[in-house]
LOMAR-970200 format. One record per residue (C-alpha): y, x, z. Coordinates in pm, 1 decimal. Layout:
N
+----------+----------+----------+
|    north |     east |       up |
+----------+----------+----------+
|        Y |        X |        Z |
...
+----------+----------+----------+
END
This chain:
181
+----------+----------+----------+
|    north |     east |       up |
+----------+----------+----------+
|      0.0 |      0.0 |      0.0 |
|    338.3 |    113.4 |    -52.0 |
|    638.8 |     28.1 |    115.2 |
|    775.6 |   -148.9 |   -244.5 |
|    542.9 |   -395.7 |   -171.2 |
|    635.1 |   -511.2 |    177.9 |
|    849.0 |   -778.3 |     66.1 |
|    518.3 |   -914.5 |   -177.7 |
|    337.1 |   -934.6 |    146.5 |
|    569.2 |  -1119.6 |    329.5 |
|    578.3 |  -1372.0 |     90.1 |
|    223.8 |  -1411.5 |     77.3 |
|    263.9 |  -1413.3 |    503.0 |
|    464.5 |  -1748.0 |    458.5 |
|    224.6 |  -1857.4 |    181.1 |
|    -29.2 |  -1880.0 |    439.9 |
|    188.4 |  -2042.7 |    713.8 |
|    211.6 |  -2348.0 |    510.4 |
|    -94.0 |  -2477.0 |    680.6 |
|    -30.0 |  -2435.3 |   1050.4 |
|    296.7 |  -2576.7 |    916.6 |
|    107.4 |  -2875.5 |    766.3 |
|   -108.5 |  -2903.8 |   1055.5 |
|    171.6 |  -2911.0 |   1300.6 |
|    385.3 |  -3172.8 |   1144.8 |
|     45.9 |  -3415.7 |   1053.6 |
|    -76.8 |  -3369.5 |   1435.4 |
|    287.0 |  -3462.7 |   1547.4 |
|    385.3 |  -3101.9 |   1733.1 |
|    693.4 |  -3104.9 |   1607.4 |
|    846.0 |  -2816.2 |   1814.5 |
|    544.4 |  -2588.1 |   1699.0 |
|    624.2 |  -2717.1 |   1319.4 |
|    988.8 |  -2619.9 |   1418.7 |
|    945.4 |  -2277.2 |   1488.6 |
|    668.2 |  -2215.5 |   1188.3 |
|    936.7 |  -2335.4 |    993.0 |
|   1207.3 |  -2088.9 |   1149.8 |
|    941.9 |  -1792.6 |   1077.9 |
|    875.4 |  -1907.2 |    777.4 |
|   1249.0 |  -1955.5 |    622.6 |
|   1341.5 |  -1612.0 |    823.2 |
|   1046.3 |  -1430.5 |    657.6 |
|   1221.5 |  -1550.4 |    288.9 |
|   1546.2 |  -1404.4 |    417.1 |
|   1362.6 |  -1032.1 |    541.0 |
|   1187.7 |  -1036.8 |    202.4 |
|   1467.9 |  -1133.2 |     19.1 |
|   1690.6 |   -870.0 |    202.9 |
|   1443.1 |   -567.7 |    194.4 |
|   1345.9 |   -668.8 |   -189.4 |
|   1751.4 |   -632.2 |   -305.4 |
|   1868.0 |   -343.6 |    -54.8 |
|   1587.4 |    -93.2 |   -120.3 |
|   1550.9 |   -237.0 |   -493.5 |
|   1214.3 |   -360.9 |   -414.8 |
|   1138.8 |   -629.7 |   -677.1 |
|    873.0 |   -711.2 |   -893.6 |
|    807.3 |   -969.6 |  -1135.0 |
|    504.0 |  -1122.5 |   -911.9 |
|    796.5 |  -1109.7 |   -595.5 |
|   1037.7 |  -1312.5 |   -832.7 |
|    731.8 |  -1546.7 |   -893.0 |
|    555.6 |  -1573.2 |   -564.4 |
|    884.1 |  -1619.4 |   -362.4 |
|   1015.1 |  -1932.4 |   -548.1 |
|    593.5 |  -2083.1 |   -499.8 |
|    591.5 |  -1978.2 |   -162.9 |
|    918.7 |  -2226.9 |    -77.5 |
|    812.7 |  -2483.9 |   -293.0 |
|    480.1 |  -2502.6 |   -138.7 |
|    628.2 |  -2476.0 |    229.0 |
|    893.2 |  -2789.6 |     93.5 |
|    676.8 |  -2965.3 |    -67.4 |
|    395.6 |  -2957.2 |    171.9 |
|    650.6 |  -3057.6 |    475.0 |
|    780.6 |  -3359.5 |    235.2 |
|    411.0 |  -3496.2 |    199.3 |
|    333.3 |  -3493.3 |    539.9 |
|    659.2 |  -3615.0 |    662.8 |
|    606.0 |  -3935.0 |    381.0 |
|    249.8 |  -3930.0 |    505.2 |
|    381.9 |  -3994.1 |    867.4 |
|    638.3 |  -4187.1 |    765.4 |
|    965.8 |  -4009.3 |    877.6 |
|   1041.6 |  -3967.7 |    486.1 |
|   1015.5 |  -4230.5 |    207.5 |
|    712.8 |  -4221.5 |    -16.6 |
|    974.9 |  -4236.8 |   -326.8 |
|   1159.4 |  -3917.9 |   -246.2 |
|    835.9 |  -3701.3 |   -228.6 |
|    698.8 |  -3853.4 |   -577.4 |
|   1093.2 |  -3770.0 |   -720.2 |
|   1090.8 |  -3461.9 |   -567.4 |
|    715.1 |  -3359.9 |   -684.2 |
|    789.4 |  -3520.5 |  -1055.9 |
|   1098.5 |  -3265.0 |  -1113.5 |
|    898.7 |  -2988.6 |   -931.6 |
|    621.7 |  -3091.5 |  -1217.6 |
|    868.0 |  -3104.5 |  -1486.6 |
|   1037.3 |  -2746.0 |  -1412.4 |
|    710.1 |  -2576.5 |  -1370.0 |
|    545.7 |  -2729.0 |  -1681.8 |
|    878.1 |  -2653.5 |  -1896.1 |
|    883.0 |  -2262.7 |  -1763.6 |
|    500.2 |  -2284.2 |  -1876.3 |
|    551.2 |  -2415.1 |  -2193.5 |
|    901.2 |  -2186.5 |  -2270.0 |
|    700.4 |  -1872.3 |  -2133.7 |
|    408.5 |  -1896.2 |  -2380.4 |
|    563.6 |  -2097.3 |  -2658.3 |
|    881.8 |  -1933.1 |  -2709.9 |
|    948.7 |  -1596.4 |  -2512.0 |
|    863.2 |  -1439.9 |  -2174.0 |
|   1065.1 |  -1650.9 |  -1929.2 |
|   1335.3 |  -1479.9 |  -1652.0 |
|   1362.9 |  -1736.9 |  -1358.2 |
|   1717.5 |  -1827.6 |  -1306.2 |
|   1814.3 |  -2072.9 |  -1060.1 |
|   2108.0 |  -2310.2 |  -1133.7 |
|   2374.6 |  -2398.2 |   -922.0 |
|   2283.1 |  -2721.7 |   -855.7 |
|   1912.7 |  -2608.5 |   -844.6 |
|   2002.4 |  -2398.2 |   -520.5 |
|   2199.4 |  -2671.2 |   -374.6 |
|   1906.0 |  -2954.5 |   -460.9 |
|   1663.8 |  -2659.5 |   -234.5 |
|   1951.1 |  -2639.2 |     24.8 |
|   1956.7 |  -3022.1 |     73.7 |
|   1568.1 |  -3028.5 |     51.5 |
|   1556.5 |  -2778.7 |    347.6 |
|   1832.0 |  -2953.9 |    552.3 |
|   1701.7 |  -3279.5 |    563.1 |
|   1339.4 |  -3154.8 |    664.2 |
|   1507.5 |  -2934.5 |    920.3 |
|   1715.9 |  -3220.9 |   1044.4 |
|   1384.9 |  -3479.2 |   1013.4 |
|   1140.7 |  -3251.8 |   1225.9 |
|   1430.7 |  -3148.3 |   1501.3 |
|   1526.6 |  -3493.2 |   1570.9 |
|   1086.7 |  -3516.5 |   1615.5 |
|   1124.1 |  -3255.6 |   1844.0 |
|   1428.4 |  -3302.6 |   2000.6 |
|   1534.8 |  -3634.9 |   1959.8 |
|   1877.0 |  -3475.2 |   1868.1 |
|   2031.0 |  -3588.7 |   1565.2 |
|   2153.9 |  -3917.9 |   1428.7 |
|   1935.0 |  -4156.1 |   1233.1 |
|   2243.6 |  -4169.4 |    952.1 |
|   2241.7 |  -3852.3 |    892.3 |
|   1924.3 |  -3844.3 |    755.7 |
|   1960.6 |  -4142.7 |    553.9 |
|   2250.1 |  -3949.4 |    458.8 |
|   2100.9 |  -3632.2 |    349.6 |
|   1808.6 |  -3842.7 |    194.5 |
|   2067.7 |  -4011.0 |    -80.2 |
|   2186.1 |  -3650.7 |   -150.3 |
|   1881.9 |  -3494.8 |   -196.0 |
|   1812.5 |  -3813.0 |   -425.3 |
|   2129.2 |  -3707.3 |   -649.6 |
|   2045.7 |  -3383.7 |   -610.9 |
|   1714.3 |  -3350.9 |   -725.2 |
|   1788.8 |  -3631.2 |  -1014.6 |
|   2106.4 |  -3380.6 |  -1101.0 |
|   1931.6 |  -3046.6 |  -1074.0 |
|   1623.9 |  -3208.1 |  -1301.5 |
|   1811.2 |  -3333.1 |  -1572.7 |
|   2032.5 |  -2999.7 |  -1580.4 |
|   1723.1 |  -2794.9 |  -1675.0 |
|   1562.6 |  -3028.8 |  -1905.2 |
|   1933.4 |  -2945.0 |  -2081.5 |
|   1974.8 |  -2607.0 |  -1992.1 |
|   1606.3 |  -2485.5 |  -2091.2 |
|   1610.3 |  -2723.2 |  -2432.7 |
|   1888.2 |  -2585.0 |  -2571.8 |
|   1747.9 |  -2266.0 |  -2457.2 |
|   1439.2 |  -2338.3 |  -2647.6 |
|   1647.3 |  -2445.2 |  -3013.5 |
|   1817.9 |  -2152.6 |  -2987.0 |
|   1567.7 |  -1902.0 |  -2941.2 |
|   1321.2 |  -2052.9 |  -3161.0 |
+----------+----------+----------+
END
């Protein structure tokens, strides 16, 4: 192992913490799945940190970081719809334009040229939101703290957001496509 790859194994470190994650949130510990979730999103920001200063990356870190959020998200939206703390029509919106980006990148990687992940603008504040309003939904769990209208709140902007961020690289990565063709 060398030390270049340190930030590659974090990721993979909160790859695997999506179950006790999962397993805390589905067996109601909410305080457990509150700190998994702060060692989780603190391992993206120590990977994230040692990949940039020390010029660490690697095209499997700028494709296993991305996965390893989206897994941890998505997993914590399913089993917060599951338990009924999130609607069921948020996690199939938010799934269907997780579906749609990674099939697109698919198809524009092998059909037309080797794709470069680039996050939008509105794509980082859709993931912002996303993280929020789980981080808001499981501390009120564990706390109680928090106001109910806040996370009706953050649930209408995530809605926008996710509608927003979808339809911006269906657009974005189309014209890509025509032009590169």
């Amino acid at each position: 192992m060398r030390a270049r790859d340190i930030p590659n194994l974090i990721t993979v470190g909160r790859i695997l913490l999506v179950a006790p994650v999962a397993w805390a949130l589905v067996a109601e510990k909410y305080k457990l799945a509150l700190l998994l979730f702060f060692v989780a999103g603190a391992s993206d920001a120590v990977d994230g940190f040692l990949a940039k200063r020390f010029d660490w990356t690697s095209r499997l870190g700028a494709l296993l970081d991305p996965l390893a959020d989206k897994f941890l998200l998505v997993t914590c939206y399913a089993v917060l719809a599951w338990n009924g703390l999130l609607p069921f029509w948020l996690l199939v919106l938010v799934l269907t334009r997780d579906l749609l980006i990674v099939g697109g990148a698919v198809a524009y990687n092998f059909r037309i040229r080797r794709l470069e992940a680039e996050p939008t603008l509105i794509s980082k504040l859709n993931t912002l939101l996303q993280i929020l309003l789980v981080l808001l939904v499981i501390v009120h769990q564990a706390t109680d703290w928090g106001r109910a209208h806040w996370i009706d709140w953050l649930i209408y902007a995530v809605t926008v957001s996710v509608i927003w961020s979808g339809l911006d690289y269906v657009i974005t990565w189309t014209r890509r496509a025509r032009l590169n063709r």
